[in-house]
N, CA, C and O atoms as a printed pandas DataFrame, in Angstrom:
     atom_number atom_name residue_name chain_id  residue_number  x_coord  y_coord  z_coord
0              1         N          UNK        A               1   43.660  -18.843   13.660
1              2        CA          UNK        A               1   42.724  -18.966   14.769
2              3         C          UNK        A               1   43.337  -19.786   15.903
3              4         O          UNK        A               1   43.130  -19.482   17.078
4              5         N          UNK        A               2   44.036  -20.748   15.572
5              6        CA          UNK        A               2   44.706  -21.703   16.559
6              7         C          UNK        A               2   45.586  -21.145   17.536
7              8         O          UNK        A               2   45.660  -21.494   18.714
8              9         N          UNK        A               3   46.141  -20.396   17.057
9             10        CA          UNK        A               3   47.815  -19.328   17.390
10            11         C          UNK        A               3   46.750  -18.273   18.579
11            12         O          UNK        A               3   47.241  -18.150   19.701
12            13         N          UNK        A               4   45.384  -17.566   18.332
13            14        CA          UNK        A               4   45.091  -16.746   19.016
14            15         C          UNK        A               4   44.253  -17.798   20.374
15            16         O          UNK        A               4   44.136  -17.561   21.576
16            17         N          UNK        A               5   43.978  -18.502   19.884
17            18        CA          UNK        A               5   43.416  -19.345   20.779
18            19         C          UNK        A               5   44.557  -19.973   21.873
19            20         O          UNK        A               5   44.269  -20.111   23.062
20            21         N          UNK        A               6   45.783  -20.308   21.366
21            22        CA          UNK        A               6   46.448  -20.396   22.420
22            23         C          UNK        A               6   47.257  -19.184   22.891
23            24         O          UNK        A               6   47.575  -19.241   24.079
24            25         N          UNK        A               7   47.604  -18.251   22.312
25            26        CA          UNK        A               7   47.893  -16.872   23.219
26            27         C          UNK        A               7   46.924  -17.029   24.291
27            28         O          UNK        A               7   47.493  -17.010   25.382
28            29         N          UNK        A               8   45.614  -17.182   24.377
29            30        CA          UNK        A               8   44.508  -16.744   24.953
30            31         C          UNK        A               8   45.092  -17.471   25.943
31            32         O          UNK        A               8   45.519  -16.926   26.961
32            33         N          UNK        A               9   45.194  -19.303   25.652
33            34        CA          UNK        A               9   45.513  -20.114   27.078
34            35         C          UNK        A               9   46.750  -19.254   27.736
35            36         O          UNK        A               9   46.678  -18.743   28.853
36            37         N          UNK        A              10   48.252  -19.145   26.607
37            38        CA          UNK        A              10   49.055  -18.825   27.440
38            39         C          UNK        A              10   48.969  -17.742   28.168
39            40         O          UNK        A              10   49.694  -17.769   29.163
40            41         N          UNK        A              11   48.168  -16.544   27.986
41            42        CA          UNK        A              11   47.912  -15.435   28.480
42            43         C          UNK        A              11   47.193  -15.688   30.099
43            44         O          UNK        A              11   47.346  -14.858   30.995
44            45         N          UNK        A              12   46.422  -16.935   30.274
45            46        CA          UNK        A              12   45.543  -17.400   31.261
46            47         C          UNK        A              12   46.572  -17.700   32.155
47            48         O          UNK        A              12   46.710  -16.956   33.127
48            49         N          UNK        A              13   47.457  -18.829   31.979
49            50        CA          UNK        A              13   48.439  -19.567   32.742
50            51         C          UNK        A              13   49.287  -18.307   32.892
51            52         O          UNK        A              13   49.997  -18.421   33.891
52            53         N          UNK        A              14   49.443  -17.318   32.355
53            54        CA          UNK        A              14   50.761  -16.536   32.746
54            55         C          UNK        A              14   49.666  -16.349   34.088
55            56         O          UNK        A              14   49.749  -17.014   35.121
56            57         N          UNK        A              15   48.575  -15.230   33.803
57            58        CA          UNK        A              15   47.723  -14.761   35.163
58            59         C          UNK        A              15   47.510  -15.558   36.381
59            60         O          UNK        A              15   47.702  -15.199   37.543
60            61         N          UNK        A              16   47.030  -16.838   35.891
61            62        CA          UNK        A              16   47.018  -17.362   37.136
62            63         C          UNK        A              16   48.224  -17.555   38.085
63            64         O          UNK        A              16   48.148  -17.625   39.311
64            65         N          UNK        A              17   49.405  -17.635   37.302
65            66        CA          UNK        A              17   50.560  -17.864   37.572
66            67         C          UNK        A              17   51.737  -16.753   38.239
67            68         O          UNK        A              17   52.881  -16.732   38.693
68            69         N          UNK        A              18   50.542  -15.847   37.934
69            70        CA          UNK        A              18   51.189  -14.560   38.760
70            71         C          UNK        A              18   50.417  -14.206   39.726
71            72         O          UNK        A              18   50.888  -13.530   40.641
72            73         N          UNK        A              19   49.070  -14.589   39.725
73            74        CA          UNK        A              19   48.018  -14.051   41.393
74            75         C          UNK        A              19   48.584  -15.280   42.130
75            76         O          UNK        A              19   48.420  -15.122   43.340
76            77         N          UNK        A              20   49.195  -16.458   41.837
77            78        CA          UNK        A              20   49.370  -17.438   42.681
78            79         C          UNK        A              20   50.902  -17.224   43.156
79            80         O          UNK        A              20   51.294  -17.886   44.118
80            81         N          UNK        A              21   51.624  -16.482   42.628
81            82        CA          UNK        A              21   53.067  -16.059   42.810
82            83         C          UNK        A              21   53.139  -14.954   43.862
83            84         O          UNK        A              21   53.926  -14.981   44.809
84            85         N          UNK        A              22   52.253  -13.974   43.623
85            86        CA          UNK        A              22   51.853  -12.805   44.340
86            87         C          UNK        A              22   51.436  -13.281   45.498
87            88         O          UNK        A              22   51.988  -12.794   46.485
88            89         N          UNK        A              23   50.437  -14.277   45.717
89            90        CA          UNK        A              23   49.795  -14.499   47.125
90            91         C          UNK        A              23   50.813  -15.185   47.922
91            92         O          UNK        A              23   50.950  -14.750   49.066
92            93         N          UNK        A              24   51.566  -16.175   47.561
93            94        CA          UNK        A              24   52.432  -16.762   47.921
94            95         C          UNK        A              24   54.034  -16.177   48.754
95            96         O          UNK        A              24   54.713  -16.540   49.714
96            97         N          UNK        A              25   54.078  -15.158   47.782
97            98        CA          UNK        A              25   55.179  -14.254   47.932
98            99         C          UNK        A              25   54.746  -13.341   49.086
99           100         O          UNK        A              25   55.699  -12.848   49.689
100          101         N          UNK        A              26   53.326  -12.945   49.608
101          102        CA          UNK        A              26   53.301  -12.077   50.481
102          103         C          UNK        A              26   52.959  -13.301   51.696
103          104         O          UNK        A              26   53.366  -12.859   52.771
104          105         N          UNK        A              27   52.566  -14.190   51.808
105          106        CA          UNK        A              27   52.425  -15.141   52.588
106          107         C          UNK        A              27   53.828  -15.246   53.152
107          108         O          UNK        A              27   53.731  -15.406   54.369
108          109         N          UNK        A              28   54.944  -15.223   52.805
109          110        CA          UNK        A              28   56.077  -15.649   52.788
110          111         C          UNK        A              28   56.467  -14.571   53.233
111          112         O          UNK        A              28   57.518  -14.831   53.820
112          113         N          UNK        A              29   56.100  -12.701   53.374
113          114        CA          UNK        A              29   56.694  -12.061   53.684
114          115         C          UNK        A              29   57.634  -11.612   52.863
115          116         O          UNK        A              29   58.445  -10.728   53.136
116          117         N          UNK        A              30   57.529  -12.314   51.663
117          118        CA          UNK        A              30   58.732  -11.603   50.034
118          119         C          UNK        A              30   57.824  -10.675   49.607
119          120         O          UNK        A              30   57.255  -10.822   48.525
120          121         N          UNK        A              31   57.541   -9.401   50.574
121          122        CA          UNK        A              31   56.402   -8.321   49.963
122          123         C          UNK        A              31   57.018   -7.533   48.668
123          124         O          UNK        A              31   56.317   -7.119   47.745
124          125         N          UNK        A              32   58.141   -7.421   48.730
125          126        CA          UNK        A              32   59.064   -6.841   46.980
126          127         C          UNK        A              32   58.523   -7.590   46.286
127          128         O          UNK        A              32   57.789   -7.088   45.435
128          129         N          UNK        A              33   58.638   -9.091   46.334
129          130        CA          UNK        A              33   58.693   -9.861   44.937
130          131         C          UNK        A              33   56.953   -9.818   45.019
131          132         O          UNK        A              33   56.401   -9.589   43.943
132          133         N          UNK        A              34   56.134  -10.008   46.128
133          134        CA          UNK        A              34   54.761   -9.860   46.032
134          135         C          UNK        A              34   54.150   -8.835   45.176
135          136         O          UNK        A              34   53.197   -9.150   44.463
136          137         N          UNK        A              35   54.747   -7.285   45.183
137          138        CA          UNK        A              35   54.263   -6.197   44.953
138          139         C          UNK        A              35   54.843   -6.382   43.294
139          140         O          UNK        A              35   53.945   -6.142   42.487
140          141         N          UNK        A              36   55.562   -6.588   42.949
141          142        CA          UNK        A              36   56.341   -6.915   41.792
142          143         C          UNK        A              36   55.218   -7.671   40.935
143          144         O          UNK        A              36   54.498   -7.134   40.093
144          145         N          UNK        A              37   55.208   -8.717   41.226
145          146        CA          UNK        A              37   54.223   -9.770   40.551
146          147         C          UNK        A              37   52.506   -8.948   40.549
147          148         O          UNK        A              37   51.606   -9.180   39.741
148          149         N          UNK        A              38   52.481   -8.241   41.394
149          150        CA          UNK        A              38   51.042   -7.449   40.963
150          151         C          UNK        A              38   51.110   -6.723   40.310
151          152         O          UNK        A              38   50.200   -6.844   39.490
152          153         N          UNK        A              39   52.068   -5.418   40.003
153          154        CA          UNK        A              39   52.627   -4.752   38.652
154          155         C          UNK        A              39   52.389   -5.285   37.812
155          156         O          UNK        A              39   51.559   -4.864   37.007
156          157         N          UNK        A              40   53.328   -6.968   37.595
157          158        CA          UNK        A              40   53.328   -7.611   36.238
158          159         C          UNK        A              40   51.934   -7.704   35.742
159          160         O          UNK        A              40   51.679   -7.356   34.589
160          161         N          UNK        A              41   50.851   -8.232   36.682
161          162        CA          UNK        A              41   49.977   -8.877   36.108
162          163         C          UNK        A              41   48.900   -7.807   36.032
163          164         O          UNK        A              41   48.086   -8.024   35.134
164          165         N          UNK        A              42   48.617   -6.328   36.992
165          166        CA          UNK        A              42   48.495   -5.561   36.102
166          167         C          UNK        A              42   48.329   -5.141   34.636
167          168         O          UNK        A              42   47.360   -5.048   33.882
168          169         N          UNK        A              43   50.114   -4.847   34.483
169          170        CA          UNK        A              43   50.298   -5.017   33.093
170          171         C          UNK        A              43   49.933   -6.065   32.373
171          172         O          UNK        A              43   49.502   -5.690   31.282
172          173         N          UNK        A              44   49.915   -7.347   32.520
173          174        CA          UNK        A              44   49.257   -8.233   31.898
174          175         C          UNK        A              44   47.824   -8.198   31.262
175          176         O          UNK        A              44   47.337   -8.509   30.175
176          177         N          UNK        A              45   47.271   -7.551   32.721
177          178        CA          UNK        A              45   46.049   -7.533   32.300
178          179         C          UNK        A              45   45.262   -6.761   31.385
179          180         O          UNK        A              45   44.328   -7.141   30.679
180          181         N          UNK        A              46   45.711   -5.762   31.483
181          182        CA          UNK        A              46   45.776   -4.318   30.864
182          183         C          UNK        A              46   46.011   -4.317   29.110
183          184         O          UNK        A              46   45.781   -3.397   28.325
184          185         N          UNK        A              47   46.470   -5.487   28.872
185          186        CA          UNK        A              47   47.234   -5.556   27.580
186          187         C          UNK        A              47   46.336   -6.519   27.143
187          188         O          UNK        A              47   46.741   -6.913   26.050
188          189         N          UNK        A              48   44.993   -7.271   27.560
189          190        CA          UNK        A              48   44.162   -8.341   27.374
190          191         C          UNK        A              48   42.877   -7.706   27.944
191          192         O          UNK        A              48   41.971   -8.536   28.017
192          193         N          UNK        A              49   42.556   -6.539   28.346
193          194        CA          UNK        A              49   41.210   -6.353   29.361
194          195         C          UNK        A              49   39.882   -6.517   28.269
195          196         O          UNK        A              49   38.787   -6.807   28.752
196          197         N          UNK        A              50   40.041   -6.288   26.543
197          198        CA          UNK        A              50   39.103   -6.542   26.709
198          199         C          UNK        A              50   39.015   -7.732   25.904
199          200         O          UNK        A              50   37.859   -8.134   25.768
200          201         N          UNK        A              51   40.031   -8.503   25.253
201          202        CA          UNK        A              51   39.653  -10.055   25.262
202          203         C          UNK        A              51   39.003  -10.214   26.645
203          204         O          UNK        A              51   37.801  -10.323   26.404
204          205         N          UNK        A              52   39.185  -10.278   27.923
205          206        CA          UNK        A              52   38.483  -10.626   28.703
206          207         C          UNK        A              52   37.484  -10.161   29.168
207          208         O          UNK        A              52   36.786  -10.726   30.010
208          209         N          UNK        A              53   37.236   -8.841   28.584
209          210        CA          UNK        A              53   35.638   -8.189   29.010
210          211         C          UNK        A              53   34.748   -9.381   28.101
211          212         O          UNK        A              53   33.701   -9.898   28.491
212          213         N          UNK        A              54   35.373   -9.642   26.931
213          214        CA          UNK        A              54   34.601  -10.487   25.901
214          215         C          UNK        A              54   34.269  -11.901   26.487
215          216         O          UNK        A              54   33.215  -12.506   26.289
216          217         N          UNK        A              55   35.198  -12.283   27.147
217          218        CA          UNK        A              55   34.883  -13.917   27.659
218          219         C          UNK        A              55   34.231  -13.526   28.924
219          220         O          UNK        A              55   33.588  -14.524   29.246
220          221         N          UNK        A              56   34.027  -12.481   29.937
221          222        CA          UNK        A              56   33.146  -12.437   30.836
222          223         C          UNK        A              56   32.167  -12.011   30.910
223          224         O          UNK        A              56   31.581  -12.002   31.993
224          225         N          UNK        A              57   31.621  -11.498   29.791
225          226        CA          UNK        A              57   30.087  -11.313   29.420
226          227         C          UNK        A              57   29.754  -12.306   28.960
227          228         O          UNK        A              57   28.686  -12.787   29.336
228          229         N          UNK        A              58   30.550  -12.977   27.974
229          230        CA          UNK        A              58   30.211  -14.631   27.024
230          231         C          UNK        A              58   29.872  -15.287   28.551
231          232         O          UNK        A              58   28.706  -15.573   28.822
232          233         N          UNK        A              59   30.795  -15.475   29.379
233          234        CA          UNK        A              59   30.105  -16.435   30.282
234          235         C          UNK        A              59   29.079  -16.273   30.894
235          236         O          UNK        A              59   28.413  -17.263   31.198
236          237         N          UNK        A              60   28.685  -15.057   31.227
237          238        CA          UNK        A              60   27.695  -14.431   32.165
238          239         C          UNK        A              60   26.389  -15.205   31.302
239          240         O          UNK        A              60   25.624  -16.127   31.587
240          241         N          UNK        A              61   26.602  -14.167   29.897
241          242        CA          UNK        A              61   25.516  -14.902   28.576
242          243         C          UNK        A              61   24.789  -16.551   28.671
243          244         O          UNK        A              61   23.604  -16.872   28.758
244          245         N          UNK        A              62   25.630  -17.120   28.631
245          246        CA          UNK        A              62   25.760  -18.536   28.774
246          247         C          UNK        A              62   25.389  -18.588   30.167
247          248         O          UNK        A              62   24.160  -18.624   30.237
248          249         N          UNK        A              63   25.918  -18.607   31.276
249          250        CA          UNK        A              63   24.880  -18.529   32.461
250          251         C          UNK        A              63   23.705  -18.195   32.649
251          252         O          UNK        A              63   22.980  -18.847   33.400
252          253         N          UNK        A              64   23.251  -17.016   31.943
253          254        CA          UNK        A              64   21.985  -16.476   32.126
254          255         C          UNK        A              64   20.975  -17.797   31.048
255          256         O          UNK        A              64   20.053  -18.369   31.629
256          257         N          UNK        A              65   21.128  -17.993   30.237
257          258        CA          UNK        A              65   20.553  -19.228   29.027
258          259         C          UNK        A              65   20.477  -20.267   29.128
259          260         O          UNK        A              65   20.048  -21.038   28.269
260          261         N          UNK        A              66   21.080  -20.686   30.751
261          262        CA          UNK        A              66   20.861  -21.763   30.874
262          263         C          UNK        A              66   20.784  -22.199   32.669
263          264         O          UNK        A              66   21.109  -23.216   33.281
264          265         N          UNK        A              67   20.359  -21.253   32.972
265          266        CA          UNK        A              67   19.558  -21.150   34.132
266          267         C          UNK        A              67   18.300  -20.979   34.507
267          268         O          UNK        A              67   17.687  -20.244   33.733
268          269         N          UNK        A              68   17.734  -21.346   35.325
269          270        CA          UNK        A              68   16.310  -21.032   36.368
270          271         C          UNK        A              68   16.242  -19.738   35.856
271          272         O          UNK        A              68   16.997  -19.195   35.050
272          273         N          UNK        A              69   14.929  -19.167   36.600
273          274        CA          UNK        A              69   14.724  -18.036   36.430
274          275         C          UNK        A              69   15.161  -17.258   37.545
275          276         O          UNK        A              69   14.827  -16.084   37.382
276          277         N          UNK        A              70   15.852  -17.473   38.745
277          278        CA          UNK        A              70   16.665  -17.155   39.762
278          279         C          UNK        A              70   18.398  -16.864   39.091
279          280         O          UNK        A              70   19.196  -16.029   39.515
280          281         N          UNK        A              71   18.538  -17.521   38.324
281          282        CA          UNK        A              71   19.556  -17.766   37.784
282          283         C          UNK        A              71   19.779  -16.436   36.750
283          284         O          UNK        A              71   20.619  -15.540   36.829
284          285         N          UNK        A              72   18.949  -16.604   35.978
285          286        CA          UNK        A              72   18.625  -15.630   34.833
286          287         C          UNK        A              72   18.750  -13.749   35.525
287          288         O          UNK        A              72   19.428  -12.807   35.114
288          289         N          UNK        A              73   17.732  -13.854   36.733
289          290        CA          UNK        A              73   17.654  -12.312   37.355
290          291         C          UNK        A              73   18.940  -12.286   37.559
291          292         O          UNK        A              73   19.375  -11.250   37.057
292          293         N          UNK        A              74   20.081  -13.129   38.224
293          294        CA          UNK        A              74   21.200  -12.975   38.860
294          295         C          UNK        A              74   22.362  -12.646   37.644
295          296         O          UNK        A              74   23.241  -11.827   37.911
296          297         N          UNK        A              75   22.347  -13.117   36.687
297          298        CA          UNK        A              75   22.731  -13.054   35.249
298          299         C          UNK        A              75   22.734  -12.247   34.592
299          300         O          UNK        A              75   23.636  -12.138   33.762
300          301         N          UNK        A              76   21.539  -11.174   34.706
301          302        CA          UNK        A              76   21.383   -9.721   34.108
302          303         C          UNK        A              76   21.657   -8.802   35.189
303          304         O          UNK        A              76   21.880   -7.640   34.849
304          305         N          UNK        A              77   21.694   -9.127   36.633
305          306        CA          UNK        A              77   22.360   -8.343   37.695
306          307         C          UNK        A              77   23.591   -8.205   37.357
307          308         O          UNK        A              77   23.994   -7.066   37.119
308          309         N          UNK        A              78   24.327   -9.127   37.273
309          310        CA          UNK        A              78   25.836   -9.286   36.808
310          311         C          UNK        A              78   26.427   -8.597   35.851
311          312         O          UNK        A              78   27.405   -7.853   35.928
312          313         N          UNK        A              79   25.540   -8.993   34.613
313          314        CA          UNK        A              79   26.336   -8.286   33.369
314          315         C          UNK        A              79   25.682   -6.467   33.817
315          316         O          UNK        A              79   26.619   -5.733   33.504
316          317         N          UNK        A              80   24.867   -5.850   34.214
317          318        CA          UNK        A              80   24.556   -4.801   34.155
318          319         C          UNK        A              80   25.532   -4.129   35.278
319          320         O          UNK        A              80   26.229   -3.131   35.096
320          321         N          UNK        A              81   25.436   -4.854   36.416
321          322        CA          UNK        A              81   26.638   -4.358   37.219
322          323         C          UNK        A              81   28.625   -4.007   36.478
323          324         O          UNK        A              81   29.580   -3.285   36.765
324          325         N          UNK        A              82   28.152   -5.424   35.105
325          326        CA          UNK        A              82   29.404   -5.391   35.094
326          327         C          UNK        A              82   30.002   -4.389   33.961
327          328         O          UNK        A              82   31.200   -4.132   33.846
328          329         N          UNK        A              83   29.083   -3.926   33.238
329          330        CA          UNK        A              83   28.791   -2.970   31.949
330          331         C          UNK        A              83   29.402   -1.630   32.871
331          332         O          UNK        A              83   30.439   -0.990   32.691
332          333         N          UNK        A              84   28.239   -1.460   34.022
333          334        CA          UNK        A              84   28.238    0.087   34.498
334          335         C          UNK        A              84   29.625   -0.073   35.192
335          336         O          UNK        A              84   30.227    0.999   35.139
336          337         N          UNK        A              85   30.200   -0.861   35.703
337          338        CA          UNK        A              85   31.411   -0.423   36.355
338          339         C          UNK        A              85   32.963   -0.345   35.025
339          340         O          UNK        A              85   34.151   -0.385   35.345
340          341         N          UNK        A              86   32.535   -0.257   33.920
341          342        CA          UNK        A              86   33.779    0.064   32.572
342          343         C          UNK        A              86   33.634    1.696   32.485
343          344         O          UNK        A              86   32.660    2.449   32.519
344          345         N          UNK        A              87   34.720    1.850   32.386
345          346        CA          UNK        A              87   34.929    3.275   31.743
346          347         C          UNK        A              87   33.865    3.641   30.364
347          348         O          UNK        A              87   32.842    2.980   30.183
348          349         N          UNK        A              88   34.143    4.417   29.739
349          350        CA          UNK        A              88   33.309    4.459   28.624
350          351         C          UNK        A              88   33.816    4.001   27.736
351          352         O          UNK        A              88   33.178    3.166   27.095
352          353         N          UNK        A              89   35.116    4.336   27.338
353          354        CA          UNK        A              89   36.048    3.556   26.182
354          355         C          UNK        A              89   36.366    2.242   26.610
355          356         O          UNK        A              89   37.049    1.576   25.832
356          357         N          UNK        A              90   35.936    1.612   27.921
357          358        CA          UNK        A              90   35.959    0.058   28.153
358          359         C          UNK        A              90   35.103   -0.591   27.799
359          360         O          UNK        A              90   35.068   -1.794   27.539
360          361         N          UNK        A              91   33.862    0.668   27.743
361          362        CA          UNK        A              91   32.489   -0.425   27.312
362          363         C          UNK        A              91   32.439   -0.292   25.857
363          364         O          UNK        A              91   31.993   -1.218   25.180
364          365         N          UNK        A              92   32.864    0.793   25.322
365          366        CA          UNK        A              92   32.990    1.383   23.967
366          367         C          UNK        A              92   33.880   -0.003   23.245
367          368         O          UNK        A              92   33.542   -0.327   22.106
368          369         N          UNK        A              93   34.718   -0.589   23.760
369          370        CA          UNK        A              93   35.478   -1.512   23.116
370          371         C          UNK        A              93   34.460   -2.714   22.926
371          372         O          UNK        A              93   34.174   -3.350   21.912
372          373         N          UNK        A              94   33.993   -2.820   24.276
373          374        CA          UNK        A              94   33.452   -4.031   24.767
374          375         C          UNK        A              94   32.126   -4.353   23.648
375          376         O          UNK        A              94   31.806   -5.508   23.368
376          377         N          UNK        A              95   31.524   -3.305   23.149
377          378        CA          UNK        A              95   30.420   -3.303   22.058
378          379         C          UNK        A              95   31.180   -3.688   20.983
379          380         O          UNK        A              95   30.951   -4.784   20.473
380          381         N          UNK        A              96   32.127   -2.909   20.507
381          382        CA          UNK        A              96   32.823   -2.871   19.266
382          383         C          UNK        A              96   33.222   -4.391   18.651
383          384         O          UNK        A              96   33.211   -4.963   17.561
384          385         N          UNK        A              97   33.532   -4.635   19.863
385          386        CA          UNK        A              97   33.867   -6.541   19.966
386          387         C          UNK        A              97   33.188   -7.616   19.995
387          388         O          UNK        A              97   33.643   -8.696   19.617
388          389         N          UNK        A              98   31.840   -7.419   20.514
389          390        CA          UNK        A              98   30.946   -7.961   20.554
390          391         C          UNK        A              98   30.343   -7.567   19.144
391          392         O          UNK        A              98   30.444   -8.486   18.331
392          393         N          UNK        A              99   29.880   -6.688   18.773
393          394        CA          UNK        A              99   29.276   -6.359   17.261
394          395         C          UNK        A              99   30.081   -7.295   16.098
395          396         O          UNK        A              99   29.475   -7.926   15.232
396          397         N          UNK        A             100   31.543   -7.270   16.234
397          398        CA          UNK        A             100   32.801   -7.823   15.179
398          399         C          UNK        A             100   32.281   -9.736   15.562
399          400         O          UNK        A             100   31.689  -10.589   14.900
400          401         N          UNK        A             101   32.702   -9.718   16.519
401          402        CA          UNK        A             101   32.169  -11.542   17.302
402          403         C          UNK        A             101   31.100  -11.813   16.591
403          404         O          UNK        A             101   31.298  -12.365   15.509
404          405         N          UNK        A             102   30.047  -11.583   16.893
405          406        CA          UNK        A             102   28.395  -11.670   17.029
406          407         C          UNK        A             102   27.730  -11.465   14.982
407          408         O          UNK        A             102   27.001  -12.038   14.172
408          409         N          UNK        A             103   28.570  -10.343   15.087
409          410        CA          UNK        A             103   28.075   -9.656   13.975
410          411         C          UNK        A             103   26.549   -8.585   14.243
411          412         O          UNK        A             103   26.501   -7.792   13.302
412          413         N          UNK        A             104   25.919   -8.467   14.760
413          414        CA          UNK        A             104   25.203   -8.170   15.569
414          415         C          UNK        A             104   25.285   -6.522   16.020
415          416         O          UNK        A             104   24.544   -6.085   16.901
């Protein structure tokens, strides 16, 4: 559990570490190495989308449970917006994972 838990961090720090490489690099006019670093993290992402479909519904979850009731409408706006915009085999995962998590 420890080992996946820090993939998870190192997987974070790589991303951030490449949208901050990317922005930087086109700021700078290094649009190769800019366009490069969005490929990577692409691929990065792509190879993690739905560990992170999983932690951005978890957060949404947790937002909605512990908010106002302004909070809450905005919370089920979110996750429903964020459901309908997955492919089908994105959301298809996204259950599958949540059912395995949850048990549920």
């Amino acid at each position: 559990m420890e080992n996946k838990k820090l993939e998870q961090m190192s997987k974070g720090f790589l991303i951030a570490a490449l949208i901050r490489y990317r922005e930087l690099a086109k700021v700078a006019g290094r649009y190769k190495l800019s366009e490069w670093a969005n490929v990577k993290l692409a691929q990065v992402a792509a190879s993690s989308h739905v560990s992170e479909d999983v932690q951005l519904q978890n957060a949404i979850a947790v937002y909605h449970n512990y908010s106002s009731n302004g909070g809450r409408i905005l919370a089920e706006e979110l996750l429903r917006d964020f459901r309908s915009t997955l492919r089908d085999d994105e959301l298809e995962a996204l259950i599958d994972a949540t059912v395995e998590t949850t048990g549920n």
